[in-house]
Structure formats: C-alpha cells, structure tokens
C-alpha positions as CSV (number, residue, x, y, z in Angstrom):
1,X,-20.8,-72.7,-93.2
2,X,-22.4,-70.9,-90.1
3,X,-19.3,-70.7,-88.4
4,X,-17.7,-69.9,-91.1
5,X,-19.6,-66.8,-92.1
6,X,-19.9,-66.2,-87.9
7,X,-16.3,-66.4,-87.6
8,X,-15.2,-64.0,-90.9
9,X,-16.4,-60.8,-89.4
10,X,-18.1,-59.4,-92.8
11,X,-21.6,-59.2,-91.1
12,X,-23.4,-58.9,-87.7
13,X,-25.3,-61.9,-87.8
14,X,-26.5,-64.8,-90.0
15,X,-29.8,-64.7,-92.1
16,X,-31.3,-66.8,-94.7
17,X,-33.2,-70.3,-93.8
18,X,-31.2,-72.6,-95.1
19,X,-33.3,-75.4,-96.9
20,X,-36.6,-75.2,-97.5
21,X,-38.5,-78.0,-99.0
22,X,-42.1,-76.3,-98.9
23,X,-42.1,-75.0,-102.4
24,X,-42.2,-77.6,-105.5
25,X,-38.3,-76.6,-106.0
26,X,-36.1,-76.6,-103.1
27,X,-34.9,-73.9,-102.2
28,X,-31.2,-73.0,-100.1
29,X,-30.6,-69.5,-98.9
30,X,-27.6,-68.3,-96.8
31,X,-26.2,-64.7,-95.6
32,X,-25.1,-62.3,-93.5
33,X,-26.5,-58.8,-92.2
34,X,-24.8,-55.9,-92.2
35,X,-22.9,-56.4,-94.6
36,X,-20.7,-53.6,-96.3
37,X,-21.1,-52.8,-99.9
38,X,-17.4,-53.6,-100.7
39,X,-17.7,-56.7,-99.2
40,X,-21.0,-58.6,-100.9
41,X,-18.4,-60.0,-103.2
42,X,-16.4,-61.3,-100.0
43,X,-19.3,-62.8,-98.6
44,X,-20.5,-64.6,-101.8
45,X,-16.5,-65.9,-102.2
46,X,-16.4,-67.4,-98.8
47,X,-19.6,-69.1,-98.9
48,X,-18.7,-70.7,-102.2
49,X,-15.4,-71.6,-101.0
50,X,-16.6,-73.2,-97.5
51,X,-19.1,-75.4,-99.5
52,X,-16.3,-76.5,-102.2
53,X,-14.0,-77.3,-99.0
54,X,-16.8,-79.4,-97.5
55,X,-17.9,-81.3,-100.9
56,X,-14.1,-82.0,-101.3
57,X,-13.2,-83.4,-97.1
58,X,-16.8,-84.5,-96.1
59,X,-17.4,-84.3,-92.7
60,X,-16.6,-86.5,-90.0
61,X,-18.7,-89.4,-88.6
62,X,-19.1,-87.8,-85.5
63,X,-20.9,-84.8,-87.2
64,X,-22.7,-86.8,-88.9
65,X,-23.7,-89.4,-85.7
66,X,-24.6,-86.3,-84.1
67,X,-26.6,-84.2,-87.0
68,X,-28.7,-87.2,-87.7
69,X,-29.7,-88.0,-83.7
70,X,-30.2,-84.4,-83.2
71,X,-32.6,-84.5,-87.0
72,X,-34.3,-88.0,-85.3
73,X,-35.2,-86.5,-82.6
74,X,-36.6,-83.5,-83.8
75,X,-39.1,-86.0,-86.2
76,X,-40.0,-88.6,-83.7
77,X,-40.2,-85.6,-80.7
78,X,-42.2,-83.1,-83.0
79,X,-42.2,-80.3,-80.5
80,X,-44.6,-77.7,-81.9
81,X,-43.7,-75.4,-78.5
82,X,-47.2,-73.5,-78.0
83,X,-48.0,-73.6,-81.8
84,X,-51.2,-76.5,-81.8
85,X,-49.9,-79.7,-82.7
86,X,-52.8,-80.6,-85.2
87,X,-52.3,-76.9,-87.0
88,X,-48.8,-78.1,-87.6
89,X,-49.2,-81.6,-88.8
90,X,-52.0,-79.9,-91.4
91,X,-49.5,-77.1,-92.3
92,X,-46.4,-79.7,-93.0
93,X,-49.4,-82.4,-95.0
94,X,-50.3,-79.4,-97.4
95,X,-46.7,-78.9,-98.5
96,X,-47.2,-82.0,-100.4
97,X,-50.9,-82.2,-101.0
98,X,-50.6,-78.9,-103.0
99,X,-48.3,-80.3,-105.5
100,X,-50.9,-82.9,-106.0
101,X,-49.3,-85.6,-103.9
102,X,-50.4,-87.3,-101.5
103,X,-51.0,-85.2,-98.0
104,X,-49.8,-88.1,-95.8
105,X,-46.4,-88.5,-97.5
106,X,-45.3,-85.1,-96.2
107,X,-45.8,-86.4,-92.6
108,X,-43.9,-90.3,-93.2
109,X,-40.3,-90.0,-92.5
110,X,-39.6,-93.6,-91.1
111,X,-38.6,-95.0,-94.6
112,X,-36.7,-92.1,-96.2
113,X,-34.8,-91.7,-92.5
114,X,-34.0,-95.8,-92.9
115,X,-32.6,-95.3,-96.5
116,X,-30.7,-92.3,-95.2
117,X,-29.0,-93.7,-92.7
118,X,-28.2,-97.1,-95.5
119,X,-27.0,-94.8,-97.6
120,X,-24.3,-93.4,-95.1
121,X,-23.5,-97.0,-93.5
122,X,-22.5,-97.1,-96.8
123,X,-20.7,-94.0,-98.3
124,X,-20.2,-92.0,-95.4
125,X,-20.1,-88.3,-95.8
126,X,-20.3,-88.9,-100.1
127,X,-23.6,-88.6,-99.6
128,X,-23.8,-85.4,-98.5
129,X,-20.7,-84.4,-100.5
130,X,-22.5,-85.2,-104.0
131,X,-25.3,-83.3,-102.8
132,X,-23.4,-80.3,-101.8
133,X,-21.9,-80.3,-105.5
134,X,-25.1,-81.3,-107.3
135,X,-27.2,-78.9,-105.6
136,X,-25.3,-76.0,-105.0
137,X,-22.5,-75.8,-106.2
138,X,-23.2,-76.8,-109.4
139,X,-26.5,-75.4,-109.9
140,X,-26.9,-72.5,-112.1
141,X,-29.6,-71.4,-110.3
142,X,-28.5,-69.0,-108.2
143,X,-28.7,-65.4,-106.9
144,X,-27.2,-63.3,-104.3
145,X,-28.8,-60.6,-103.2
146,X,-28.2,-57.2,-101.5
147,X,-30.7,-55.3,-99.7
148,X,-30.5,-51.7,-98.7
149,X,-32.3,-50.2,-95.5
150,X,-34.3,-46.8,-96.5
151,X,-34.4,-44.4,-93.9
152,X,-37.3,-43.0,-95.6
153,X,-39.6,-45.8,-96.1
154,X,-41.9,-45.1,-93.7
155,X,-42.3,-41.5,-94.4
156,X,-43.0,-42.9,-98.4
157,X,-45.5,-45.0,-97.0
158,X,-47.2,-42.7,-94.7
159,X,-47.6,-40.2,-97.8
160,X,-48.7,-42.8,-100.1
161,X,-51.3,-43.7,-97.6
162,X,-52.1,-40.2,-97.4
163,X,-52.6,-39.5,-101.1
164,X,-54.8,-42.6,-101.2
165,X,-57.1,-41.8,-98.7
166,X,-57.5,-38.2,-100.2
167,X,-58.2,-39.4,-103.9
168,X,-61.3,-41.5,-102.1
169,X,-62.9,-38.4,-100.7
C-alpha cells in the first residue's frame, strides 16, 4: 500500500499511522499530502483497490519471513532511542490498564507472537488476507478525510487572541 500510494503520484508524501491499537477500537488510517481536490476520489479508489488486490493474492513468504523478524526484533530489542525506557514501558502498560485490563498484558507479547507465527505455519498469508477483508475492507466504519491549509489561520488566531485579552481588561 505505501508503495503503492508512493508510486501513483497523487500526493507528495504519505501520512496517516497506519494501526493503532491504543484506543479501545483499533484504529487504521492511511493517505497522502498534497493531494489535489479532483483527485481525493483517486486516492480513496486506489487504496481500496491495493487492499482488495492484496486480500485476494496474499503476500509471499518471504514478506512475511521478513515482516515478522523485522516485528520480533522490534519487541524483544525495545529501542526507546533517547525517550526513558521505564516512561515507555508505563506509557505502552496504560493502553490496556485504562480499558480496565490488566496493565501487564499490554507489555506480554511472547504468547500472542507464538500463536501468530502457528497460525501462519498454518495458513500462510490467509491470515492476514481475512484480516485485510474483515477489518477493512469490509468495515463500515470508515471515513476519508480532506483537509484544507488556511492561509489565514494564524492571523484568525492572533485576533481572536487579541479580542480575548481585550474583553479581560
């Protein structure tokens, strides 16, 4: 899908997060900047259309070998760069803990990376496939969204500041 999007010259550059799991209900977001008016449609179109081309031929083992090392890593490694370790780990425990479950589940990944990687010893790329079609393509929640730069915002806020600070006196 990055590629994709990359690759279809509708936009400058990619934005969105991808997953995020913080909230109770996931959440998947995906764009482009820069985008021209006429061409939100486009953009919506070919994202749809990547992720029905991957639900329907999967992806290869390879991608797969090479996704979940690269994931592994990343949770056994847990590289905070100069962020404090400890601030992290408390961060990524209330995730969980806020939902009322339990603040050390948020921060056990050896079991639900075992049953991943059983589940695709066993059905290969489905896994992700169903996903992609449960998820997202199938999900009727969804929005796409266009934003539009101001080239007055900060005058509107400078003013507003302006008028606040004169009602007070």
């Amino acid at each position: 899908l990055y590629k994709t999007l990359m690759e279809s010259g509708l936009g400058e550059s990619i934005t969105g997060g991808g997953l995020m799991s913080e909230l109770l209900q996931g959440m998947f977001s995906v764009g482009l900047k820069g985008v021209k008016p006429e061409d939100v449609d486009k953009v919506e179109e070919l994202v749809i259309s990547t992720l029905q081309k991957v639900a329907e031929e999967g992806f290869t083992e390879d991608a797969i070998a090479a996704s979940m090392n690269t994931i592994e890593f990343d949770m056994r490694e847990f590289n905070t760069g100069s962020f404090p370790k400890g601030l992290s780990l408390m961060l990524g425990s209330m995730r969980d803990w806020i939902y009322d479950r339990s603040p050390t589940d948020a921060l056990r990944f050896e079991d639900p990376l075992a049953e991943l990687k059983r589940t695709i010893s066993e059905s290969g790329s489905k896994v992700f496939q169903d996903m992609i079609k449960e998820f997202l393509l199938e999900n009727s929640h969804r929005s796409t969204i266009e934003m539009y730069p101001s080239k007055s915002l900060e005058e509107e806020q400078l003013q507003d500041e302006k008028d606040r600070l004169a009602k007070i006196k």
